[in-house]
N, C-alpha and C positions, 0 to 999 in steps of 0.2 A: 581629399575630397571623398565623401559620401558615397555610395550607391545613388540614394535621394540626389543628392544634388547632383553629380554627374548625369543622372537621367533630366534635372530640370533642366542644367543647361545643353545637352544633344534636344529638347525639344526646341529652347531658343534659337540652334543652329540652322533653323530652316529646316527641320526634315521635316516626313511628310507622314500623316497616319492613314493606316486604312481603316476596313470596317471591323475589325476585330479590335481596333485600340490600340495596333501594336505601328511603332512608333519605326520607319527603316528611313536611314541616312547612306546615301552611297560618299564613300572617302574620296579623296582624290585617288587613290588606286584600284583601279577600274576592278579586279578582283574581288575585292572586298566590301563587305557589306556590314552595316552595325546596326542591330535589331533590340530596341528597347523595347519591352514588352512590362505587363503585371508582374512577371517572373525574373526580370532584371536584364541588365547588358549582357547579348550575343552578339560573337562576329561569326561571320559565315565568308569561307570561299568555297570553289568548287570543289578541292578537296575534302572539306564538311559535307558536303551533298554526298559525295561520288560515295563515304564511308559511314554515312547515317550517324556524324559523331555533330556536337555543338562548339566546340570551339577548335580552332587550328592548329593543336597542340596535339605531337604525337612522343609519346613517353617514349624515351629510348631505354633499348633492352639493357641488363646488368648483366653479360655473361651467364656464369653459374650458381652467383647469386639471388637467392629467394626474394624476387617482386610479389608475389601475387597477391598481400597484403594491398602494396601500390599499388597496384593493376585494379583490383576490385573497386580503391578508393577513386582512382584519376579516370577509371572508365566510367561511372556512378556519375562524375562531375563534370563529364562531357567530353574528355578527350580520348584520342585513339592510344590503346595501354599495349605494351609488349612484353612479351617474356624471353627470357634467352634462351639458351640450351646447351652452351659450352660445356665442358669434361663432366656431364652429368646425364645417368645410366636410360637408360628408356622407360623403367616402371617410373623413376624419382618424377620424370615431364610429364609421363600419362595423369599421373597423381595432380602433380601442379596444374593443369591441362583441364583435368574433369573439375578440378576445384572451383577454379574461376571462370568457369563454364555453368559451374552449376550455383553461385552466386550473380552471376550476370547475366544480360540477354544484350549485353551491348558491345561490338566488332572491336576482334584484337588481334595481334602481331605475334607470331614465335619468331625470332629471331635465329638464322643458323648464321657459319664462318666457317670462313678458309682457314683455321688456326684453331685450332684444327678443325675437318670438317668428319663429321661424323652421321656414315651413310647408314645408319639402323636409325639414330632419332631423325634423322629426313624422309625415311618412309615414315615412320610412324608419323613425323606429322599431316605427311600425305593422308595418310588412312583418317587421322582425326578432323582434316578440312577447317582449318580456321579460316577468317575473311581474308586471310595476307600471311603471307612470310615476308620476312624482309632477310636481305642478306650482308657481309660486309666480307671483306677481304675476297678476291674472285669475282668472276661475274661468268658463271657456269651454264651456258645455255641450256645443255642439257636437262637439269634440276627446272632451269625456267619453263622448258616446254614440257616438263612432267606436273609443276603447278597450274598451268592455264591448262593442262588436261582434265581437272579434278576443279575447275572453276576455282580458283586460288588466287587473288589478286599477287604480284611482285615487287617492294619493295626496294631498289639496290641502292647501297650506301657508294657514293664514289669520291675520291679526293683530286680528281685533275681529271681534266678535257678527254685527256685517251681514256681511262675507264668511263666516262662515258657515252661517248662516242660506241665504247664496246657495249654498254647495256643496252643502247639506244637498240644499234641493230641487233642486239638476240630479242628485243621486243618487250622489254619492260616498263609495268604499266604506272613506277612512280622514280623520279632518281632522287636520293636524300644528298646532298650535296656538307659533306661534311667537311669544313674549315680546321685547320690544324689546331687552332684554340681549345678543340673537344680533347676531353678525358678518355681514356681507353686507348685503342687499338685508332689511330687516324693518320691521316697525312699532312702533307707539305706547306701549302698555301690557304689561306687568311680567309678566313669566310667573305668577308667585304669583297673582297676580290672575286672568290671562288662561284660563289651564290649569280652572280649576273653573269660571270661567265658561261654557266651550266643552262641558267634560264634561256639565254639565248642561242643554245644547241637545242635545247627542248623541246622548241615548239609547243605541239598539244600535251605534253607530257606534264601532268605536274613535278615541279621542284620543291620537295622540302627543307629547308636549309635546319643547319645543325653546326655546331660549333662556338664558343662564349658568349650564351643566351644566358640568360638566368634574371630577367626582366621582363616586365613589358616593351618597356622599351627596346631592347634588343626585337624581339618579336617583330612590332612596330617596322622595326630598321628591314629587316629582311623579306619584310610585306611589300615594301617599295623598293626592295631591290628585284620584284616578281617571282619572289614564292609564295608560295599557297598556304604555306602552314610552316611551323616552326618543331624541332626536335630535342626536346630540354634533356639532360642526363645530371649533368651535377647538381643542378637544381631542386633535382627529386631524389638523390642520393638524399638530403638530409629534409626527408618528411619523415614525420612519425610512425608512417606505414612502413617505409623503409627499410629490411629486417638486415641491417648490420650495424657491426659494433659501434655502440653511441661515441667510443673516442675516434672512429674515422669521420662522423658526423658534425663533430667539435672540430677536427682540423681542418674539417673543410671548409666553419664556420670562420677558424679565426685566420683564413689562410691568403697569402697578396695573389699576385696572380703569378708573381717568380716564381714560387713557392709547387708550381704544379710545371714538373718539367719534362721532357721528352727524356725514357727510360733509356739510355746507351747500351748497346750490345745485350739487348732485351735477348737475344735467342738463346742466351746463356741459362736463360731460367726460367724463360716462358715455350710453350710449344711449339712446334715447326709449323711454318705452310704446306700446309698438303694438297691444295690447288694450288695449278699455275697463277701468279699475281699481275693483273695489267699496272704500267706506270711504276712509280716506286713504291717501293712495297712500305706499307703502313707501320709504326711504329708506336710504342706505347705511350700516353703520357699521365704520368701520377705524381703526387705531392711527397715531395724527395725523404729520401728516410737513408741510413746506414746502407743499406742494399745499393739503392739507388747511386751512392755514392762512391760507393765503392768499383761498380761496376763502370762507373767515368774516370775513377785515376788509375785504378787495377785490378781492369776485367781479366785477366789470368787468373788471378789470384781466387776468383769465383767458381766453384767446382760446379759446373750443368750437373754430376751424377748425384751429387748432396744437396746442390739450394733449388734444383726444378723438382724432384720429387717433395721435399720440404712445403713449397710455393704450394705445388696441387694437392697434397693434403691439407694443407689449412683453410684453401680454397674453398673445397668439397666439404669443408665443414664450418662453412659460412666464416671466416676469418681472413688471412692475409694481408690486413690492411697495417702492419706492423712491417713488410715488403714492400708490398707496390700498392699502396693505397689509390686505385685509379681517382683523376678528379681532373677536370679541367679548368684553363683561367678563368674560366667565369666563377670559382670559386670566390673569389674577392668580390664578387656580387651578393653573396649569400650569406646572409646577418642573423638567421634565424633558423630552427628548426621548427615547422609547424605542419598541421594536418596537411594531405594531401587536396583536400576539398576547400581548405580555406586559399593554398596554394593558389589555386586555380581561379578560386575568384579574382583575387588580387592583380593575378596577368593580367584577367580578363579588362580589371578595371583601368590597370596600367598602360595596356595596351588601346583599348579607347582613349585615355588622355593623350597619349605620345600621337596616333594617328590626327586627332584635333589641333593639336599644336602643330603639327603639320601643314596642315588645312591652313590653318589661322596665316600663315608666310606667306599664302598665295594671293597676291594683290590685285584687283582687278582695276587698270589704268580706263578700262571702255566707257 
């Protein structure tokens, strides 16, 4: 379906227009809002308001790989963009930092971690005030109440009930509830599951659910599970903005969802925790390669003093993906590599069908 005809038929849907011409349907999810205007389908929750962004889509950070390409395109096209900051020095973020600061005038994320956490780039982002940090491994009150010192909105990533139970009371103002389907560093339990469970500790807080999205329809699903907004990572691993190597982009392209699996005895070659961890502690999940393999029939056999320094220099120079190509199951959603802006229309449009077809099941007997 069209743009054009997607807007013909939400006018048929009974919505309603005002005086500007622009066209709002409320979904059956009280949250959500779908605004046809001259300039085409928006959805809007609260989380859209609270972050002055247009669609409910927040870019997840890539570690210490170079987004800011992405970031410039996905914040441009409406959504909330983050950057990371893992084993990379303080001048390299200030750089990344001032860049797409001085390309944008639209709210974004540095992302920091408990794996490791590194207390020079967390002042420094302190001193540079972006709209959010967000966090994952840890949930560090301290850092929290040194961000709301500096008007700094809080972000925490959590994978089960007790870390966030633990964000809730250090007082954080968004919890991203990530399903163990996601690529990277995540935990245990199934977004489907996780995502309502987390809404309903919430309360006032918003929930962004995170973990094998890479659709509208995904989006859609965790709209009606009572999140606010949705947190794509593998999705946007393979846009054109994207600045890593085109053959992790391909695998991720031609990849099942087997194919992306939880990394075994990851501490052999990736970083320690250097915060304490609530719940079990997070583990990696990437599209399997020799390393991976290895490190499941005979991690001994794996030296940490040869393949963890190896890992973080190829890292740091934008590679790795020949190791642990992060990527999550929603890899087998993702058929294409294309702009980051055409990206986002397409959820957007996907995501209003999948809400409609929703809609459509609800039968009125009165």
């Amino acid at each position: 379906m069209t743009p054009g005809s997607l807007k013909r038929a939400a006018l048929e849907n009974r919505g309603s227009e005002n005086d500007s011409g622009t066209w709002n349907k409320k979904t059956p999810i009280s949250n959500v809002l779908v605004s046809i205007d001259r300039m085409g389908t928006k959805l809007n929750t609260p989380f859209c308001t609270r972050f002055g962004i247009d669609v409910p889509i927040l870019v997840a950070p890539f570690g210490p790989w170079d987004e800011v390409e992405l970031a410039v395109a996905a914040a441009s096209a409406g959504c909330l963009a983050s950057l990371g900051t893992a084993v990379r020095s303080v001048p390299e973020l200030e750089h990344q930092w001032a860049t797409l600061r001085d390309r944008t005038d639209r709210p974004f994320v540095i992302n920091h971690t408990g794996r490791p956490f590194n207390p020079e780039a967390f002042a420094a982002t302190l001193a540079f005030k972006p709209a959010a940090i967000s966090f994952h491994m840890g949930v560090p009150r301290d850092l929290i109440d040194k961000a709301h010192d500096r008007g700094i909105l809080w972000l925490q990533t959590v994978g089960d009930v007790e870390g966030a139970e633990a964000a809730l009371e250090a007082g954080v103002d968004v919890l991203i509830a990530q399903g163990t389907e996601a690529g990277g560093n995540g935990g245990w339990i199934g977004t489907l599951v996780l995502v309502p469970l987390i809404v309903d500790l919430a309360g006032d807080v918003p929930v962004v659910a995170a973990g094998g999205i890479a659709d509208g329809r995904g989006i859609a699903a965790v709209l009606t599970l009572g999140a606010q907004a949705a947190s794509l990572g593998t999705r946007f691993l393979a846009t054109d903005e994207m600045a890593i190597d085109p053959s992790w982009k391909a695998r991720i392209r031609e990849a099942s969802a087997t194919d992306a699996v939880k990394v075994p005895h990851a501490e052999r070659v990736m970083p320690p925790f250097t915060l304490p961890q609530i719940g079990m502690p997070f583990a990696p999940r990437a599209l399997r390669t020799p390393l991976i393999d290895q490190l499941a029939s005979e991690p001994d056999s794996v030296d940490p003093a040869a393949v963890g320094p190896e890992l973080l220099a190829a890292v740091r120079a934008g590679g790795g993906h020949d190791l642990l190509p992060f990527a999550g199951q929603s890899a087998a959603l993702v058929r294409d590599v294309v702009p980051a802006a055409q990206l986002v229309e397409r959820l957007v449009v996907e995501t209003t069908q999948a809400l409609e077809r929703a809609h459509a099941a609800i039968v009125d007997f009165s």
